[in-house]
C-alpha angles and dihedrals in degrees: 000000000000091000080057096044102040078054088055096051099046092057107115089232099064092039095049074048087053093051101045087058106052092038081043099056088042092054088045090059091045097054080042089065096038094055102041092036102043117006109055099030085072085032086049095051096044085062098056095289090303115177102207101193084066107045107111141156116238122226105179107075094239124106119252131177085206158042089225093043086045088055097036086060085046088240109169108241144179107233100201092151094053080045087051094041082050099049091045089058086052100051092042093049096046083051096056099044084048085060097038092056092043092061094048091049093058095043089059116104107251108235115230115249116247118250121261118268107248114249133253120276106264117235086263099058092041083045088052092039088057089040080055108048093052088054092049083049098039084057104040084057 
């Protein structure tokens, strides 16, 4: 069962998964950064100085000046701009694999296509090869 196993784990398959998801969860924190650090804070103040991880819709009934304040009294909110901040991540990293794939894909070496495989003789040809083949034997007789 290790030798099975071992066998398993070695394959390149499982190793090339091993490594798209730790470059994958990096890359994730890193688009996480990007979006939260540097792209909604301009995005934020474009739209009257909006934060969007803090925008939320209160369900409680109660007054809060924040989304923290709103969570700290237990209060039960609706977190849309967490839920905006989210959707954005996920636009801006399947771009980028997209990217990312379509360069690879172009990088790859196109593989020639294989000849044609030549036709099959017509009636004709077949009805000339016969034709051909009595005289050969008429005049070897």
């Amino acid at each position: 069962m290790l030798q099975e196993f071992k066998k398993f784990i070695l394959r390149g398959n499982v190793l090339d998964l091993a490594v798209a998801v730790i470059i994958g969860a990096a890359f994730g924190a890193v688009i996480l950064s990007f979006v939260n650090d540097i792209l909604m804070p301009p995005i934020g103040m474009l739209m009257g100085g909006a934060d969007f991880s803090n925008l939320f819709i209160n369900l409680s009934g109660g007054s809060y000046a924040s989304l923290v304040a709103a969570e700290e009294a237990g209060a039960a909110v609706i977190r849309y701009g967490v839920f905006i901040n989210k959707i954005i991540n996920f636009l801006i990293i399947a771009f980028s694999i997209f990217m990312v794939v379509k360069a690879a894909n172009s990088m790859q070496k196109k593989q020639p296509a294989a000849p044609p495989a030549p036709a099959a003789p017509s009636t004709e040809e077949k009805l000339l090869g016969e034709i051909r083949d009595l005289l050969k034997k008429s005049a070897a007789k």
